[in-house]
C-alpha positions as a Markdown table, in Angstrom:
| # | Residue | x | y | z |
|---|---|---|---|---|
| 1 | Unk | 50.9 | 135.8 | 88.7 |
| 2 | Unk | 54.1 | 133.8 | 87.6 |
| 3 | Unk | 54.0 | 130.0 | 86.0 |
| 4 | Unk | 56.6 | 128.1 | 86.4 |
| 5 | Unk | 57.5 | 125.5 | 83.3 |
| 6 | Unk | 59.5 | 123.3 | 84.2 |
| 7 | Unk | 61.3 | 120.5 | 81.2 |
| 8 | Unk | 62.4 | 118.0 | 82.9 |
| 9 | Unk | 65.7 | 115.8 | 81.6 |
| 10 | Unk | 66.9 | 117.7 | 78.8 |
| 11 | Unk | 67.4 | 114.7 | 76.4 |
| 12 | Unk | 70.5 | 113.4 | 74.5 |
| 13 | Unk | 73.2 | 115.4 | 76.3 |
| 14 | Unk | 75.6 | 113.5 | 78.6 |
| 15 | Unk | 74.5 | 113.9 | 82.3 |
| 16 | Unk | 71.0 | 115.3 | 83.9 |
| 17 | Unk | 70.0 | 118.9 | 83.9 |
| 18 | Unk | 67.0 | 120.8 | 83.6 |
| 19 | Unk | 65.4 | 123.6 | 81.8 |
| 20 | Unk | 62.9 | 126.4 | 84.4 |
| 21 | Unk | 61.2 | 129.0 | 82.9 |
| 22 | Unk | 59.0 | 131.6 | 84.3 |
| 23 | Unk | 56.5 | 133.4 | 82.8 |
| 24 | Unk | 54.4 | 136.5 | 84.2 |
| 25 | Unk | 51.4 | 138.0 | 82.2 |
| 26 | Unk | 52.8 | 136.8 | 78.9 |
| 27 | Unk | 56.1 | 138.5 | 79.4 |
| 28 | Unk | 59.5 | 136.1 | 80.2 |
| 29 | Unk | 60.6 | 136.7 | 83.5 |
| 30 | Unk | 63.8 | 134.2 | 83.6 |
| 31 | Unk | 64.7 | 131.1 | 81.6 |
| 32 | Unk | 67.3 | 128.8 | 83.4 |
| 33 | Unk | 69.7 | 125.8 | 82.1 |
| 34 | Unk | 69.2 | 123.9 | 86.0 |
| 35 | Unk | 72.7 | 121.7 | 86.7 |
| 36 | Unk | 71.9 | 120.3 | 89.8 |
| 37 | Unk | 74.2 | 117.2 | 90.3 |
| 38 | Unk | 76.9 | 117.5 | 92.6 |
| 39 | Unk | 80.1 | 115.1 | 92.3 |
| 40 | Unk | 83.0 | 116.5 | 94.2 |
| 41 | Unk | 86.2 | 115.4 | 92.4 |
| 42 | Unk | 88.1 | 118.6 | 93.6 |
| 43 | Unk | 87.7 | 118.1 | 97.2 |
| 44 | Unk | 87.9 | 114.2 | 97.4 |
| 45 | Unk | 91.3 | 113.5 | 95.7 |
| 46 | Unk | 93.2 | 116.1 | 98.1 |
| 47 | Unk | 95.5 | 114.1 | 99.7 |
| 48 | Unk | 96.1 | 111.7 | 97.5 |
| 49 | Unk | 99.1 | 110.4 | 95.8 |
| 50 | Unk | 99.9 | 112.1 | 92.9 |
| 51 | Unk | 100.2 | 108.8 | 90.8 |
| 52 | Unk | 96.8 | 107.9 | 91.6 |
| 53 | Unk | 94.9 | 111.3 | 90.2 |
| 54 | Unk | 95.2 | 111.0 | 87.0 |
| 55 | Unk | 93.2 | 107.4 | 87.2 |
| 56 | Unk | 90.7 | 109.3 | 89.7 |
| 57 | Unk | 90.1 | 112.3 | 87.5 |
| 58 | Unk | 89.7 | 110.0 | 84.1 |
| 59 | Unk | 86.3 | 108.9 | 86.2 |
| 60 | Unk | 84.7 | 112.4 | 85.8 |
| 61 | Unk | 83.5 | 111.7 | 82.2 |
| 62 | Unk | 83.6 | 108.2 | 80.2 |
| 63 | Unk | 83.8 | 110.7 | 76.9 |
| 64 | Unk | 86.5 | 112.4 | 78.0 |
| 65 | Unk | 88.5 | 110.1 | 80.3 |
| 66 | Unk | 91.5 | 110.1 | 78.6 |
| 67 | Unk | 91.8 | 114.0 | 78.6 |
| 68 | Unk | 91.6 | 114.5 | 81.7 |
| 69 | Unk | 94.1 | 111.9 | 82.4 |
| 70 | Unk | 96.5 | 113.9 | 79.9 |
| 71 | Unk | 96.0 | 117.6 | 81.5 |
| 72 | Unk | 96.1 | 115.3 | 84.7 |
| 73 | Unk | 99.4 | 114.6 | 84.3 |
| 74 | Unk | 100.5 | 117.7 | 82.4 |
| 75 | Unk | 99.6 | 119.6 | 85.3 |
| 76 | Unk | 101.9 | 116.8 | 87.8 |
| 77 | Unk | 104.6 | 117.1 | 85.7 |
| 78 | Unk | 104.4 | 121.0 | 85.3 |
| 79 | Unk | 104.5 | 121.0 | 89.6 |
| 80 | Unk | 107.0 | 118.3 | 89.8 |
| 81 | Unk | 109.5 | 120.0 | 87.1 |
| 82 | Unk | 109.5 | 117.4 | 84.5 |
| 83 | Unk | 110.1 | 117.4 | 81.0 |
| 84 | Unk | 108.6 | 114.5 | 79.2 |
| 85 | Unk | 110.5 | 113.7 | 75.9 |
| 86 | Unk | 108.5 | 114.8 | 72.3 |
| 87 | Unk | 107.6 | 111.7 | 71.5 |
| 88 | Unk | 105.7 | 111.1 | 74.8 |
| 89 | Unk | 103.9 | 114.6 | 74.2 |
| 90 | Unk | 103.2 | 113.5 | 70.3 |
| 91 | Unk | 101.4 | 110.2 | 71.8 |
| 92 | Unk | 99.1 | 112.0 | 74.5 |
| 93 | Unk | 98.1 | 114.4 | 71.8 |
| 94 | Unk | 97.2 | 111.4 | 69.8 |
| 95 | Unk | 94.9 | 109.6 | 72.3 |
| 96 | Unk | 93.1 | 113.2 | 73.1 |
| 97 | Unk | 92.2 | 113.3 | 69.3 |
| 98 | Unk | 91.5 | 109.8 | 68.8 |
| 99 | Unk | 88.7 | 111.0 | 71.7 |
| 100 | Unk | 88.0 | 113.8 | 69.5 |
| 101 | Unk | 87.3 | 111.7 | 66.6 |
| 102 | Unk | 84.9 | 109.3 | 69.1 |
| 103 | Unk | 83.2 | 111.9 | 70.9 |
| 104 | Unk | 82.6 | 114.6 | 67.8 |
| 105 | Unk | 81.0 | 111.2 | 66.3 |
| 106 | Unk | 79.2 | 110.5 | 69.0 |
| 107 | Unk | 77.6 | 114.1 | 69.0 |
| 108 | Unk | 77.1 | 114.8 | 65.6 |
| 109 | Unk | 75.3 | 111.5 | 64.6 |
| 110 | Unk | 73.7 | 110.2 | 67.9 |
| 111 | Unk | 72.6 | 113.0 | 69.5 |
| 112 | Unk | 71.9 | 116.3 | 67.2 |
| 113 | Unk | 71.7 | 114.6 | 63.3 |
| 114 | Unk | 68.4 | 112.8 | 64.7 |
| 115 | Unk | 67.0 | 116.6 | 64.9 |
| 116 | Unk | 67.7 | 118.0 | 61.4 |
| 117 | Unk | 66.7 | 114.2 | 59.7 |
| 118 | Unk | 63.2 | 114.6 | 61.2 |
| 119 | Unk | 64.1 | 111.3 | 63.6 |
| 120 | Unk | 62.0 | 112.3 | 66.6 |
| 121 | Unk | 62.5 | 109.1 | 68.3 |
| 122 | Unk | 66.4 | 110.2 | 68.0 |
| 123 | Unk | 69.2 | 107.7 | 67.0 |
| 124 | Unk | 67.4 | 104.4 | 66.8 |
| 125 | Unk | 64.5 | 105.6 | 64.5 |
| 126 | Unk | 67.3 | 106.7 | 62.4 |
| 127 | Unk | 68.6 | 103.0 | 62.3 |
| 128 | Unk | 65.7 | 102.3 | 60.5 |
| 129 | Unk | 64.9 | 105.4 | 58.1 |
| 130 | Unk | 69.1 | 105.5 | 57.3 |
| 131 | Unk | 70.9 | 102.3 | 58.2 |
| 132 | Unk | 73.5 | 103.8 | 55.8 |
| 133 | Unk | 74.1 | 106.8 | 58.1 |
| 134 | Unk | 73.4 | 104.5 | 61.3 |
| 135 | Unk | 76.6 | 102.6 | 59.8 |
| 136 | Unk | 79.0 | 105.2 | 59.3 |
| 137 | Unk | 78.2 | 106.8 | 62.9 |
| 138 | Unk | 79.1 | 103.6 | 64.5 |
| 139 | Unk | 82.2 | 103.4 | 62.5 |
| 140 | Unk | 83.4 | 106.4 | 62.8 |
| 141 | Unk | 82.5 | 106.2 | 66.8 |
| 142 | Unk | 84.4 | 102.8 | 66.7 |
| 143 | Unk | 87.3 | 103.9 | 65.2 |
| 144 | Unk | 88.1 | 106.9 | 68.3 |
| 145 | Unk | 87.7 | 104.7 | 70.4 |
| 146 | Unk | 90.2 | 101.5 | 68.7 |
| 147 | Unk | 93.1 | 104.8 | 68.6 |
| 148 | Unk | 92.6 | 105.2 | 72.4 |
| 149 | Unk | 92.7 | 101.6 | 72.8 |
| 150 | Unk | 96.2 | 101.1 | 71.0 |
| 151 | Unk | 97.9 | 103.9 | 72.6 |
| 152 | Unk | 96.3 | 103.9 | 75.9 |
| 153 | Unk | 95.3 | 100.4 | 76.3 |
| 154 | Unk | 91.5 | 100.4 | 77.3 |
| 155 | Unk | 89.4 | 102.4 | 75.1 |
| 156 | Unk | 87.7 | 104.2 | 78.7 |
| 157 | Unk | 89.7 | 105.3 | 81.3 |
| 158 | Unk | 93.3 | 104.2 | 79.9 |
| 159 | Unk | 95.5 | 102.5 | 82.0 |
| 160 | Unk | 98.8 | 102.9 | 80.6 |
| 161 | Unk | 99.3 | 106.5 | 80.9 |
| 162 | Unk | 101.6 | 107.8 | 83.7 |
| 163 | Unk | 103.5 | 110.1 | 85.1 |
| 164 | Unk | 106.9 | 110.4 | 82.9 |
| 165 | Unk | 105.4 | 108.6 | 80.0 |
| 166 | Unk | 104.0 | 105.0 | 79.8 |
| 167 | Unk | 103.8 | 102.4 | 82.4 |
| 168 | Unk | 103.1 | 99.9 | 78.7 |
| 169 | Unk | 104.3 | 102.2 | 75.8 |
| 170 | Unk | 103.0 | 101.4 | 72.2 |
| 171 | Unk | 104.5 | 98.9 | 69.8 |
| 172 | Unk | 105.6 | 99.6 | 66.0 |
| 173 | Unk | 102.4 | 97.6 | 65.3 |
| 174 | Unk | 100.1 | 99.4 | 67.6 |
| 175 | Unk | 101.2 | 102.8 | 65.6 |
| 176 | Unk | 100.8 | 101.4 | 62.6 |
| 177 | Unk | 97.2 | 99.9 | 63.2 |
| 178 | Unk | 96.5 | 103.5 | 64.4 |
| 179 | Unk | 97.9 | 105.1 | 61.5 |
| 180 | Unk | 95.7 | 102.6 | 59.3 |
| 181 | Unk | 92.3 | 103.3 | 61.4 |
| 182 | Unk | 93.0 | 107.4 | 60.9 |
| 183 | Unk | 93.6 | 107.1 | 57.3 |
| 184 | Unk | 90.4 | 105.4 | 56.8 |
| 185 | Unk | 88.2 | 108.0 | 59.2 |
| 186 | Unk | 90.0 | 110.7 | 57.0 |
| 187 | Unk | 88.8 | 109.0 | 53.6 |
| 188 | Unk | 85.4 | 108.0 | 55.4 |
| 189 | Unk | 84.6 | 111.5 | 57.0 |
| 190 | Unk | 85.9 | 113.5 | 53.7 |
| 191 | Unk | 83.1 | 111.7 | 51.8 |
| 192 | Unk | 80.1 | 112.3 | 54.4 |
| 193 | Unk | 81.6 | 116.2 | 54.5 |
| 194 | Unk | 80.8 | 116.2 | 50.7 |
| 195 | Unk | 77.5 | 114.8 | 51.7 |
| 196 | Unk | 76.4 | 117.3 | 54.3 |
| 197 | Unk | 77.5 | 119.9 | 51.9 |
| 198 | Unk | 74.5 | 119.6 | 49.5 |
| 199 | Unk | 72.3 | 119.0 | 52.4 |
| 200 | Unk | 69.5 | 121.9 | 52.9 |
| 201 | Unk | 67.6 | 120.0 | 55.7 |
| 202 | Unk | 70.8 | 121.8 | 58.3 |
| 203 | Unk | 69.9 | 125.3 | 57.3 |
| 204 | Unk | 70.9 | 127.6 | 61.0 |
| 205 | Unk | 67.7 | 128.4 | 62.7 |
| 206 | Unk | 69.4 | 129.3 | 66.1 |
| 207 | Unk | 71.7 | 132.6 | 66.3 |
| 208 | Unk | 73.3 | 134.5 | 68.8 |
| 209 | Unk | 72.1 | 138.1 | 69.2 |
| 210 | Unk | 74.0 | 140.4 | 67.7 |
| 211 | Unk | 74.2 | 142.9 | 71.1 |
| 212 | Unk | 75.7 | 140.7 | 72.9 |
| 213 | Unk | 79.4 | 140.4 | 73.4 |
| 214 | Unk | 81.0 | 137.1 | 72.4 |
| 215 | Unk | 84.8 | 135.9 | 72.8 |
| 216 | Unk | 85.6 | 132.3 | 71.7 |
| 217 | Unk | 88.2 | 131.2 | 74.0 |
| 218 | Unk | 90.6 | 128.3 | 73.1 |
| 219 | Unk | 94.4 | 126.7 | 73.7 |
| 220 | Unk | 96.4 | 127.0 | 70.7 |
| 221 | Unk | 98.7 | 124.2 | 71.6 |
| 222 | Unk | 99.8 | 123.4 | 68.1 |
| 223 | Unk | 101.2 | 126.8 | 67.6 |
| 224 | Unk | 104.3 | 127.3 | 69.0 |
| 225 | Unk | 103.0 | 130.4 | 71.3 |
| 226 | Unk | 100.8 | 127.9 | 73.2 |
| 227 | Unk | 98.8 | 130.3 | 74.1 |
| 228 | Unk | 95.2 | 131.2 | 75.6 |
| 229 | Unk | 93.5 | 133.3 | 72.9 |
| 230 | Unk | 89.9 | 135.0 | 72.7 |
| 231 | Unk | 88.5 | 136.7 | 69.2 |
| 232 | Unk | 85.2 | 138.0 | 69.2 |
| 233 | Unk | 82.4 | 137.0 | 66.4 |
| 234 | Unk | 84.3 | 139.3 | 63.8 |
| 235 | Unk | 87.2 | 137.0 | 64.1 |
| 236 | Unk | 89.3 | 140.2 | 65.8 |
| 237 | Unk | 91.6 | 139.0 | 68.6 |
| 238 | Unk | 90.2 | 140.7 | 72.1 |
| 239 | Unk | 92.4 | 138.7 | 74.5 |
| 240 | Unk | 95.8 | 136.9 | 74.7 |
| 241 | Unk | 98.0 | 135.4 | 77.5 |
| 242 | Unk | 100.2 | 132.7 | 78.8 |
| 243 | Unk | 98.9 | 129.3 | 80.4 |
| 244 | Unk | 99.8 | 130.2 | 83.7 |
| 245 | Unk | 98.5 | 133.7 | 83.5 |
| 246 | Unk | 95.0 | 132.1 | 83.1 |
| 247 | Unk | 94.1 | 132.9 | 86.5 |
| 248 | Unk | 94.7 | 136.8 | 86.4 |
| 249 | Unk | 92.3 | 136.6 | 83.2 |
| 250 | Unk | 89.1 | 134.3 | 83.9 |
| 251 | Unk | 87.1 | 134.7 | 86.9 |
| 252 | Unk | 84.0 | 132.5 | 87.8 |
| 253 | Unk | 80.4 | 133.7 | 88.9 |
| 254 | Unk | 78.1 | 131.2 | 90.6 |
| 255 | Unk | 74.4 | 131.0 | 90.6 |
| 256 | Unk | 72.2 | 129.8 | 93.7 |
| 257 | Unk | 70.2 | 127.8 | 91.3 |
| 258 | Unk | 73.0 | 125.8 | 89.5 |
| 259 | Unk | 75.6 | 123.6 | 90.3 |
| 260 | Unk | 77.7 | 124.8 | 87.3 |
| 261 | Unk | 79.4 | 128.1 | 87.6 |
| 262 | Unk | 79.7 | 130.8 | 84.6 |
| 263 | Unk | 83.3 | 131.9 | 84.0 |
| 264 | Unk | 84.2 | 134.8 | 82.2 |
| 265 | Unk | 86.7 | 137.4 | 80.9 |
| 266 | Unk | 87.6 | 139.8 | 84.0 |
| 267 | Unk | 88.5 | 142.7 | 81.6 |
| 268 | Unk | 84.9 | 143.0 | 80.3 |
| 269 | Unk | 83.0 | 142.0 | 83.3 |
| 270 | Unk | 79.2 | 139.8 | 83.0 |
| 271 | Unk | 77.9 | 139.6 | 80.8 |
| 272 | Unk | 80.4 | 141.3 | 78.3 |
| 273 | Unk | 83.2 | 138.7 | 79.3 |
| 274 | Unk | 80.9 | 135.8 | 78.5 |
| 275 | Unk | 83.2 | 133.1 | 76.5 |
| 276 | Unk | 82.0 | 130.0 | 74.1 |
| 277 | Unk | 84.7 | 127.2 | 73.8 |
| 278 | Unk | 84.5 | 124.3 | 71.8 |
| 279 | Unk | 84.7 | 123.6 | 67.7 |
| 280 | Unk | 83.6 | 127.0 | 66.7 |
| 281 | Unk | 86.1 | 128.6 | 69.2 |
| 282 | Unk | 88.9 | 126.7 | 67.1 |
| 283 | Unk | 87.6 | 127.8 | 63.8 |
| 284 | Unk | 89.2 | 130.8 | 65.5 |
| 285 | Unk | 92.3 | 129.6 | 65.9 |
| 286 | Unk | 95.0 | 131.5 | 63.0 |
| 287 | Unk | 96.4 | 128.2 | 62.5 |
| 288 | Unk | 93.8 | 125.6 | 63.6 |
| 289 | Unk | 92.0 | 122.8 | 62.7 |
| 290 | Unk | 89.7 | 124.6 | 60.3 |
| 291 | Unk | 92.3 | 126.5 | 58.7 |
| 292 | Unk | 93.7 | 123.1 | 57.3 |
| 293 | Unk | 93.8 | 123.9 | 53.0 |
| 294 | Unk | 92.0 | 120.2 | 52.1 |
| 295 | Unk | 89.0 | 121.4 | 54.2 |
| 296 | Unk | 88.9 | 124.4 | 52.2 |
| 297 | Unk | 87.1 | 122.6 | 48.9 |
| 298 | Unk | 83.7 | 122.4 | 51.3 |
| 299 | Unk | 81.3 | 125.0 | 51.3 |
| 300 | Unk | 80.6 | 123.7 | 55.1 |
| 301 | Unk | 84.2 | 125.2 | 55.8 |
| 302 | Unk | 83.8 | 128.1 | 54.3 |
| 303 | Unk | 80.9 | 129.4 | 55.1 |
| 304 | Unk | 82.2 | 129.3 | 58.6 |
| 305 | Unk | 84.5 | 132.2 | 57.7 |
| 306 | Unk | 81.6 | 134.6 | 57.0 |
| 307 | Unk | 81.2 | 135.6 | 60.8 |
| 308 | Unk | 77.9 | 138.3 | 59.9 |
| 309 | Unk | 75.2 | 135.8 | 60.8 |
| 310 | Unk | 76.5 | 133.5 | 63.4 |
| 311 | Unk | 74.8 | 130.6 | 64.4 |
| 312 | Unk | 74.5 | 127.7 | 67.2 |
| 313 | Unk | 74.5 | 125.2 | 64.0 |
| 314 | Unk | 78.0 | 126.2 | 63.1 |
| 315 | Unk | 78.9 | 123.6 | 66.5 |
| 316 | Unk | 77.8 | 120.8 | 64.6 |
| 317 | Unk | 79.6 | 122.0 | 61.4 |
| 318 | Unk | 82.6 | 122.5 | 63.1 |
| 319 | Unk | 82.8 | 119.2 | 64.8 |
| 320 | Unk | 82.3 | 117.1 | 61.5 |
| 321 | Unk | 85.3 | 119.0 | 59.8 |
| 322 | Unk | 87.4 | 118.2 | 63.0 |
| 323 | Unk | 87.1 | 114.8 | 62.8 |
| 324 | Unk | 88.7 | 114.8 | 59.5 |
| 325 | Unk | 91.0 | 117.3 | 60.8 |
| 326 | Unk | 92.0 | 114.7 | 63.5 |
| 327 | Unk | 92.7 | 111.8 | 61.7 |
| 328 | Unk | 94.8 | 113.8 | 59.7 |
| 329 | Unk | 96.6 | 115.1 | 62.5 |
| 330 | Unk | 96.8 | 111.8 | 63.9 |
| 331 | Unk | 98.7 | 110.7 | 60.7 |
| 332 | Unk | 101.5 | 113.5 | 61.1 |
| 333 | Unk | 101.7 | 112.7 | 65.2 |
| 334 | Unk | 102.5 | 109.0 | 64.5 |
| 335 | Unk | 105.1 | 109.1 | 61.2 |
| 336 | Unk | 106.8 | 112.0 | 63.6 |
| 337 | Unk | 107.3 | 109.1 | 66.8 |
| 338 | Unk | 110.3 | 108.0 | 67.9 |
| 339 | Unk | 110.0 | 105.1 | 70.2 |
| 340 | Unk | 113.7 | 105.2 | 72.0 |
| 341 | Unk | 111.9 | 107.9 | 73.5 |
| 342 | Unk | 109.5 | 106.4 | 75.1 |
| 343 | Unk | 111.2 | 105.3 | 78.0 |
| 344 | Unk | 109.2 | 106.1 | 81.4 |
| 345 | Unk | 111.2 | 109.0 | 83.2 |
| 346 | Unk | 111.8 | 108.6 | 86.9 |
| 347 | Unk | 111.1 | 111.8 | 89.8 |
| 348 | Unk | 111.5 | 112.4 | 92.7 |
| 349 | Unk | 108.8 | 113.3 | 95.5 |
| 350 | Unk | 108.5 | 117.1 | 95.3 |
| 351 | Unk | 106.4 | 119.9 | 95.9 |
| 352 | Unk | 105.3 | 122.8 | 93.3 |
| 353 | Unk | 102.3 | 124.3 | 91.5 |
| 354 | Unk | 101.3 | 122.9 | 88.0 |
| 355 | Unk | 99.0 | 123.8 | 85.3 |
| 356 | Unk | 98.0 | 121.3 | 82.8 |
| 357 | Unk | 95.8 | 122.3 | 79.8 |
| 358 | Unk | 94.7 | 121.3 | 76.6 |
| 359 | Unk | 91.4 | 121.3 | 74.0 |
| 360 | Unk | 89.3 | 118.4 | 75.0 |
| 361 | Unk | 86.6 | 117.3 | 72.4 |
| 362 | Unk | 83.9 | 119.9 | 73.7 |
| 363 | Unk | 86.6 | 122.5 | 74.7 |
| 364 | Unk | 89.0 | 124.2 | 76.7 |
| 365 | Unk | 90.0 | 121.8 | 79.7 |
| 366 | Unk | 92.7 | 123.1 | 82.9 |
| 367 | Unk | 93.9 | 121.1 | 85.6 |
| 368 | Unk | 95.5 | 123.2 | 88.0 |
| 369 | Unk | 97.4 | 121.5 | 91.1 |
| 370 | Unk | 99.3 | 122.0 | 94.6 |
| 371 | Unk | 101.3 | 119.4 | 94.7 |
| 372 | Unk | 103.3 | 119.3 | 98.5 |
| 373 | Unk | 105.7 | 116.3 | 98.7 |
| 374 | Unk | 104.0 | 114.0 | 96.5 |
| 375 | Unk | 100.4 | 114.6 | 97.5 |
| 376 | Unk | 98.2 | 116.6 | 95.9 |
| 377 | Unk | 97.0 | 119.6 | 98.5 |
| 378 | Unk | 94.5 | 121.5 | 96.3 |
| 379 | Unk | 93.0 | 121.2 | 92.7 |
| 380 | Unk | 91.1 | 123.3 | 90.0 |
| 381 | Unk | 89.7 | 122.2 | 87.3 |
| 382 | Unk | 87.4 | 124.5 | 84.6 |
| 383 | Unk | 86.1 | 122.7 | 81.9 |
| 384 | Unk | 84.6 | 123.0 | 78.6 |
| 385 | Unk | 81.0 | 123.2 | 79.4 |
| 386 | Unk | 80.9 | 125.6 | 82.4 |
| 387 | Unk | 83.0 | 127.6 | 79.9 |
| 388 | Unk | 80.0 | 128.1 | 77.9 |
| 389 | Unk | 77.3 | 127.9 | 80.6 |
| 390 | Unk | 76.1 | 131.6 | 80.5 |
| 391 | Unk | 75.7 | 131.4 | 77.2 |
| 392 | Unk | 73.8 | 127.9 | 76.8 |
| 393 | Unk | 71.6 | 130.4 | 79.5 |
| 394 | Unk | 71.4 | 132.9 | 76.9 |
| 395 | Unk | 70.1 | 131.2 | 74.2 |
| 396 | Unk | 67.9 | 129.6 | 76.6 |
| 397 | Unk | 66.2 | 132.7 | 77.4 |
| 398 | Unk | 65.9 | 134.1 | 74.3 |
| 399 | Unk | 64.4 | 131.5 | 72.9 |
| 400 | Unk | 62.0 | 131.4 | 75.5 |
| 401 | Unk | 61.3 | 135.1 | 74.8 |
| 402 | Unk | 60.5 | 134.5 | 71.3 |
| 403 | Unk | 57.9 | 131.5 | 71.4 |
| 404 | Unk | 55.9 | 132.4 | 74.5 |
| 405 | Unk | 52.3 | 131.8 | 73.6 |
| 406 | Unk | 49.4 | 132.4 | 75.5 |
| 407 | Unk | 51.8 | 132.1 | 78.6 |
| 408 | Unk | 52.6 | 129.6 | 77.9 |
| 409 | Unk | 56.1 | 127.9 | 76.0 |
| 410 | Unk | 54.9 | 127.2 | 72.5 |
| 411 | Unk | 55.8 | 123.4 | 71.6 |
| 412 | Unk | 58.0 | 124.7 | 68.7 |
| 413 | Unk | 59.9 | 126.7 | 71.0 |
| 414 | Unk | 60.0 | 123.8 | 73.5 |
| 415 | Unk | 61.9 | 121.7 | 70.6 |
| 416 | Unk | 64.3 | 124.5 | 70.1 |
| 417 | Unk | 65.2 | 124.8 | 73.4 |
| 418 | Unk | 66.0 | 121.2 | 73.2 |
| 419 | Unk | 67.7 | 121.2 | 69.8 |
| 420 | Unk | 70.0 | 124.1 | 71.6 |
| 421 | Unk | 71.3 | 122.1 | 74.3 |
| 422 | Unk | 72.2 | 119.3 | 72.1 |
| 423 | Unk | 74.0 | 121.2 | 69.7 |
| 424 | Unk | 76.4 | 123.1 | 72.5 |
| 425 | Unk | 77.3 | 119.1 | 73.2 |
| 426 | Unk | 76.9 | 119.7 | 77.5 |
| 427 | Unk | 79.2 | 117.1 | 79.2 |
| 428 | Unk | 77.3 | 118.1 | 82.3 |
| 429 | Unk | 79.2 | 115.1 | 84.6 |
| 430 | Unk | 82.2 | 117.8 | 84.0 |
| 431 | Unk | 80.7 | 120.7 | 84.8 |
| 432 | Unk | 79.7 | 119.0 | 88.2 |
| 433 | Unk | 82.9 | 117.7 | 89.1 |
């Protein structure tokens, strides 16, 4: 006979999803990661003008408003045939890290840190045990969201982003209170770093299984290729193509049971083709963020490069060093501005197909757009959580496998299924869209 367990509301993840697992005479028979919200975005903004999409999409996610507003209008201007000026590019690149820097803070101290401090009533009982740590988290969380603020003028859901450029471009001061604010989360998160390096408490306890095929997928848009690239765990590059050849690489299977669909690489097929996005994707990247020579001092960075004994825990790693890695980057975007260039560019009503991409704070994010004579007739969008959907599922399950007792889930295994979720970071709103 089969139970059923159902855990209901995985906790401190951004959205509503549940975890199934059946059991039948002590043996696993299926462990699912249940999405089961529906939102609709791609099907309710056809039709619409293209100025007003990317407002409409920014209201998928309150994290990650301002990235989708940027791939948004990335993927308008990519139909439309316009060329935005450097300096216009340099800014939007700026408010998607400033996310980075308020999201990654988010994650890290909210929502998994409570886990390997022994906080089991999560962020507030931290407040209390380390009001220290509780600070830094808020400033670091604070400090994201003030750089979005300055350069997009509303911390959620910016409103001065547009097509061509800026409907209210930044001043000299506004750059140079963001330049401030990223200097100091550089100093800050350099010093924490050190911290979390002589910390044993976040030894990995969760690894992927070494038969199964994994390719870390990411957008190497500060390269000059600008190019989709997949290396599996060995660090060996296994896939590599154009933006706009995306399509002809990534195919997408759905599930009766889930809302969020599993994309993966067509050459291998499923499950081989299974892809992880996200800050251990990037670690990847030849030239990315983790490749940066001041992160190299930190035994957290480093051990990232022996690949042997991979683990979910790297996530968390991963997104720490980025947030020093995009304050820094911040630094070098704003020195390199030129504001004669920010003057809005005007377009005509036009028709075309446009692909707008870029690494959001969890991941890989496309927009991809119809666009016929200024409205929008069809829409795409794959982001960084159904990206690694299957293999939040496989962890699930084998996890499950390991800690059945008595058929029944064991409690530890019950918390590690938890502590899984939280550490791939799900922005399940996204998935949903």
């Amino acid at each position: 006979m089969t139970k059923k367990i159902i855990l209901k509301k995985a906790t401190r993840i951004e959205g509503n999803a549940n975890v199934q697992i059946e059991i039948d005479r002590g043996r696993l028979k299926a462990a699912r990661f249940v999405v089961c919200d529906f939102r609709g975005f791609e099907k309710f903004i056809q039709g619409r003008r293209v100025e007003h999409i990317p407002s409409l999409v920014s209201r998928i996610c309150g994290l990650c408003s301002a990235a989708h507003q940027v791939a948004s209008l990335r993927a308008i201007e990519d139909a439309l045939g316009i060329q935005v000026p450097r300096s216009i590019d340099l800014l939007r690149e700026a408010v998607v890290l400033g996310e980075w820097i308020g999201s990654h803070s988010l994650s890290y101290f909210y929502l998994t840190l409570p886990d390997f401090m022994g906080s089991s009533g999560g962020f507030f009982e931290l407040m209390k045990t380390h009001p220290e740590v509780a600070r830094e988290a808020y400033e670091l969380r604070k400090a994201g969201q003030r750089i979005v603020e300055l350069l997009g003028k509303r911390a959620t859901h910016p409103v001065s982003l547009t097509i061509g450029g800026f409907s209210s471009p930044p001043t000299v001061e506004d750059l140079q209170e963001v330049g401030k604010i990223a200097a100091a989360v550089r100093n800050r998160v350099k010093a924490f770093i050190r911290q979390a390096d002589r910390d044993e408490r976040r030894e990995p306890e969760i690894f992927f299984p070494a038969d199964q095929q994994l390719n870390f997928l990411s957008y190497e848009s500060w390269s000059d290729g600008k190019q989709f690239k997949a290396y599996d765990r060995g660090g060996n590059l296994s896939a590599r193509f154009n933006y706009d050849e995306f399509s002809d690489h990534v195919a997408e299977m759905r599930a009766e049971w889930s809302f969020a669909k599993f994309p993966y690489l067509e050459r291998f097929g499923f499950p081989q083709g299974i892809l992880l996005v996200g800050p251990l994707a990037r670690s990847y990247q030849e030239n990315g963020p983790l490749k940066d020579p001041e992160l190299q001092e930190f035994h957290l960075a480093r051990r990232l490069g022996d690949r042997t004994s991979l683990s979910l825990e790297s996530f968390d790693s991963c997104r720490l060093l980025e947030i020093f890695w995009a304050a820094k980057r911040i630094l070098g975007l704003v020195e390199d501005v030129s504001l004669d260039e920010l003057e809005r560019i005007e377009y005509a009503e036009a028709s075309g197909q446009g692909i707008g991409v870029l690494e959001a704070p969890r991941g890989t994010l496309i927009h991809k757009y119809m666009v016929n004579r200024g409205l929008l007739e069809r829409a795409k969008l794959l982001v960084a959580t159904q990206f690694n959907n299957a293999a939040i599922n496989m962890l699930i399950s084998d996890l499950a496998e390991k800690h059945i007792e008595d058929n029944r889930l064991s409690q530890r295994g019950e918390w590690l299924i938890g502590h899984c979720i939280r550490l791939f970071d799900p922005c399940l709103s996204c998935a949903t869209h």
